[in-house]
C-alpha positions as CSV (number, residue, x, y, z in Angstrom):
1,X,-92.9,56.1,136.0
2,X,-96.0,58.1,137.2
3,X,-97.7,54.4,138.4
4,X,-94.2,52.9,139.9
5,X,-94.7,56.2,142.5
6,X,-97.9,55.7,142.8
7,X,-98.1,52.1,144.0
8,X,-94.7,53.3,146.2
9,X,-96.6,56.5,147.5
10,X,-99.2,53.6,148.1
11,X,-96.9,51.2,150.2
12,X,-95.6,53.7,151.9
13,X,-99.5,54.8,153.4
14,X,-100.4,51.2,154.0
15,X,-97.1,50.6,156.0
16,X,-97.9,53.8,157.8
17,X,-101.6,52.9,158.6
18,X,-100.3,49.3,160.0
19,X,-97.6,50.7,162.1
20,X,-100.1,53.0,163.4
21,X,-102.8,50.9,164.1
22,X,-100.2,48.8,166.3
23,X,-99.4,51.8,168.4
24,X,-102.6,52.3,169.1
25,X,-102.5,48.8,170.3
26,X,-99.9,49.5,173.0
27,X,-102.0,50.9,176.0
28,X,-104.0,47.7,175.6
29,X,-101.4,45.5,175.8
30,X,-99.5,47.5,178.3
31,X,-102.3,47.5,180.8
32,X,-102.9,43.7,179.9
33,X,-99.7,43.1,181.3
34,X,-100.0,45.6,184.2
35,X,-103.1,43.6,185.0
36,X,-101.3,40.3,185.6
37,X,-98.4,41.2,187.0
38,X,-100.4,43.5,189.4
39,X,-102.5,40.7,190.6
40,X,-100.0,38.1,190.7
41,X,-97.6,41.1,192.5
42,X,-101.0,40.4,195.3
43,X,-101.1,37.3,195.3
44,X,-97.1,36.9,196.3
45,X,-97.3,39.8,198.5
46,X,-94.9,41.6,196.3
47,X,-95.6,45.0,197.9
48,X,-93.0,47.2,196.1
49,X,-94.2,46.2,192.6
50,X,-97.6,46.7,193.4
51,X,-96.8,50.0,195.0
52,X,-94.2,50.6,191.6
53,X,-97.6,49.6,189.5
54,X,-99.8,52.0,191.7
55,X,-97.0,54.9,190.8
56,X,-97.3,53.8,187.2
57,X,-101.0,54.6,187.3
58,X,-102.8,51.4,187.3
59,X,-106.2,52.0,189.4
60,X,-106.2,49.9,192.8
61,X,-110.0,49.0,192.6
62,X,-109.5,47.5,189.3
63,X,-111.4,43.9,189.5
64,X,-109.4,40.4,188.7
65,X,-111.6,37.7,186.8
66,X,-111.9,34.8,189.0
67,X,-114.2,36.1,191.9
68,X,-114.4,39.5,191.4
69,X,-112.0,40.5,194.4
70,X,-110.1,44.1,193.8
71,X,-106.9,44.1,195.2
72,X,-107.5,44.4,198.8
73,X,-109.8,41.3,198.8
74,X,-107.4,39.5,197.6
75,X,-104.8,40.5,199.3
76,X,-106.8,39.6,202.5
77,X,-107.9,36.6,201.3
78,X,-103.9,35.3,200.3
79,X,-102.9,36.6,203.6
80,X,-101.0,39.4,201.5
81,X,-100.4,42.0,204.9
82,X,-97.4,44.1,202.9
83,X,-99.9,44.3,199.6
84,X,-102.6,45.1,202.1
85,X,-100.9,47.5,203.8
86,X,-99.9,49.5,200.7
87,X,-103.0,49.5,199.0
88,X,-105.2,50.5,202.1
89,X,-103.1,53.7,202.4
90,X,-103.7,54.1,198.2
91,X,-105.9,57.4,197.7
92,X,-108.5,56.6,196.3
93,X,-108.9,52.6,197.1
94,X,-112.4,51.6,197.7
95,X,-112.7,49.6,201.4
96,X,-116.6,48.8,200.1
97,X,-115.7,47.2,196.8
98,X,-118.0,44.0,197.1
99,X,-116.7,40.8,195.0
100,X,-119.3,39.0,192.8
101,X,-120.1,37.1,196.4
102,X,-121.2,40.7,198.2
103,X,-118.1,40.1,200.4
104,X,-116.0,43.2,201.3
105,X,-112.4,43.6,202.5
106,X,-114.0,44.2,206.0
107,X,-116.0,40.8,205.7
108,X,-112.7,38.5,204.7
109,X,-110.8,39.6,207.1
110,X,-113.4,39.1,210.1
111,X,-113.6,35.2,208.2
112,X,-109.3,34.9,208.5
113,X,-109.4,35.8,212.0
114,X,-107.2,38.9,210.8
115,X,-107.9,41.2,214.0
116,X,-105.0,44.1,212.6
117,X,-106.5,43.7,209.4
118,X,-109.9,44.7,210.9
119,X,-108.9,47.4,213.2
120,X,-106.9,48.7,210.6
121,X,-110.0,48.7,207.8
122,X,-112.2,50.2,210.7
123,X,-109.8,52.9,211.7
124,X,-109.7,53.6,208.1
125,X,-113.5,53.9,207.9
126,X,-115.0,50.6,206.2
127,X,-118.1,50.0,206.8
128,X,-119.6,47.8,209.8
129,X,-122.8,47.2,208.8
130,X,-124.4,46.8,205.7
131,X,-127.6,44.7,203.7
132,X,-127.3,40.9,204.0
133,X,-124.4,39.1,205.3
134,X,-122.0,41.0,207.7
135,X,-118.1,41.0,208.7
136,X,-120.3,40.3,212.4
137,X,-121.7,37.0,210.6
138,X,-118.4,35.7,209.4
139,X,-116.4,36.9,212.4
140,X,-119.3,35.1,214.8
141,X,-119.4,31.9,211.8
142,X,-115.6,31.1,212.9
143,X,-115.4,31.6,216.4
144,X,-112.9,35.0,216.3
145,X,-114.4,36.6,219.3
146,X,-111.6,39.2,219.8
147,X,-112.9,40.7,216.2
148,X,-117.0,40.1,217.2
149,X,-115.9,42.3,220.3
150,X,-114.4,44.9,218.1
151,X,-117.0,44.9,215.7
152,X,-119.6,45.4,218.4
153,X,-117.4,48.1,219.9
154,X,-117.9,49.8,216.6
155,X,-121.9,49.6,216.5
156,X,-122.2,46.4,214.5
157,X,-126.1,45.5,214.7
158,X,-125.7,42.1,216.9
159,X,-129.0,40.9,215.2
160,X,-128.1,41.7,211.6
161,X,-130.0,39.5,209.2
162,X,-128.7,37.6,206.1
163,X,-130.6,38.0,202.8
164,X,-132.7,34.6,204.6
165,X,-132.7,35.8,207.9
166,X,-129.9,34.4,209.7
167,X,-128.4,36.2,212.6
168,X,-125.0,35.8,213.8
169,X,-126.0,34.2,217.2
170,X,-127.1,31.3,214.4
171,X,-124.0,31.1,212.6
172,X,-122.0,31.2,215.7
173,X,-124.1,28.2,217.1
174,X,-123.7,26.0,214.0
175,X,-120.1,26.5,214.4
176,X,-120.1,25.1,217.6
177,X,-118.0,28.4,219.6
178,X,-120.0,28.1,222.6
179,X,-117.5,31.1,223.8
180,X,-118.9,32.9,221.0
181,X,-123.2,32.2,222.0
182,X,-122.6,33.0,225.1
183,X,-120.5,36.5,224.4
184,X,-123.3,37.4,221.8
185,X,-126.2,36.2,224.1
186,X,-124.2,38.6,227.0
187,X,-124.2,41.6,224.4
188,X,-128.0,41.2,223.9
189,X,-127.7,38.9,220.9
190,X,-132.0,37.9,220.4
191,X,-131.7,34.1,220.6
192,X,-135.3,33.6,219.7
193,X,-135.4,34.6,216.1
194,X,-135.7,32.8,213.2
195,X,-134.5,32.6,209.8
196,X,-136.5,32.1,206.8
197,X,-136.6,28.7,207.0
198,X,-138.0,28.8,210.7
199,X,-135.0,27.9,212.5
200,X,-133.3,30.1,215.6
201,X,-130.0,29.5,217.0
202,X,-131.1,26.3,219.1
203,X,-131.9,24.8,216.1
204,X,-128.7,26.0,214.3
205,X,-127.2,24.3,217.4
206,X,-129.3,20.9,217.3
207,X,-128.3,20.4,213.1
208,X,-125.0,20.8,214.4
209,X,-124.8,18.3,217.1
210,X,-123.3,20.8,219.5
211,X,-126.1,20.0,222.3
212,X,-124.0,22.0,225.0
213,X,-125.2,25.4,222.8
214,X,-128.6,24.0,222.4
215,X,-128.8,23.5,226.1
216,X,-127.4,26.4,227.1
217,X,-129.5,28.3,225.0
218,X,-132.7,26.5,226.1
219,X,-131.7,27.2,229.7
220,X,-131.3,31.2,229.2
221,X,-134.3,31.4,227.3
222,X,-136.1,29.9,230.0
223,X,-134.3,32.0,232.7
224,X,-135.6,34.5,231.1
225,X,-138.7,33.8,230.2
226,X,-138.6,33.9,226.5
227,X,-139.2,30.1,226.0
């Protein structure tokens, strides 16, 4: 009799142990789910579950796998305004959360064109300049002058070097946005610098095959003197 209530006393504490051991489980498994239906909530611009997740307690700068984007990366870069619009007014949400790349929330929406997005991040206080490549770069890269305007409104160096020395007045010319060169030149863009591989924005220009830049550049360098 006294073994029989042993091995049930016995039982009993291993079924205990195991039912506890899953509990502990839960917040693991709960916040796995959070974490895909948060991110795929971003991806579909589902703005009241995010903003329902956000209540729940799960942390807007948490990072997704893939690139390393938090939510207002990706949001930007799926074009997500509602998500983007709940998150950037989130306490606590990071604007200068860099993905694995170095880009920021500033720096994919200068790429997309997405003037709101930008005003909005600046109003908010992102940062305009930092080390390396810039939102000014990408802006300049793409041709979306109304956000290089902005962006130089707001004190963005116009000579701001990548991590080899490229300048937006370069990535602007191997784009081809003549519109662009010539805003950039007209702001005091330095045409006559060069990257670590030696090239300046001519050059940029000439690999290109936009000879209308190269020329144009050539010809106000000359003007003034420079060349």
């Amino acid at each position: 009799m006294s073994n029989d209530i042993h091995r049930g006393a016995r039982r009993h504490f291993l079924r205990l142990g195991t039912a506890l051991a899953a509990l502990a489980c839960l917040p693991e498994l709960a916040f796995a789910g959070a974490y895909d239906d948060y991110f795929k909530a971003v991806k579909l611009d589902l703005d009241r579950q995010v903003a329902d997740l956000l209540k729940r307690g799960f942390d807007p700068n948490t990072i997704e796998a893939e690139r390393g984007d938090t939510g207002l990366i990706l949001a930007l870069r799926e074009d997500s305004m509602k998500v983007f619009r709940v998150l950037l007014n989130t306490g606590g949400v990071n604007l200068e959360a860099h993905a694995r790349n170095g880009d920021t929330a500033l720096m994919i929406a200068a790429w997309r064109g997405n003037l709101d997005a930008v005003r909005a991040l600046i109003e908010k206080g992102a940062e305009v300049n930092q080390t390396g490549w810039t939102a000014l770069h990408y802006a300049a890269a793409n041709g979306h002058n109304d956000i290089v305007s902005l962006l130089l409104e707001h004190f963005a160096y116009i000579d701001a070097e990548s991590p080899n020395g490229t300048t937006p007045i370069m990535m602007a010319s191997r784009g081809g946005h003549i519109m662009t060169v010539k805003l950039l030149l007209d702001e005091g863009a330095d045409a006559t610098l060069k990257n670590g591989a030696g090239m300046t924005a001519i050059d940029f220009a000439r690999s290109g095959n936009h000879n209308d830049i190269a020329d144009g550049l050539t010809y106000r360098l000359k003007k003034a003197g420079k060349l």
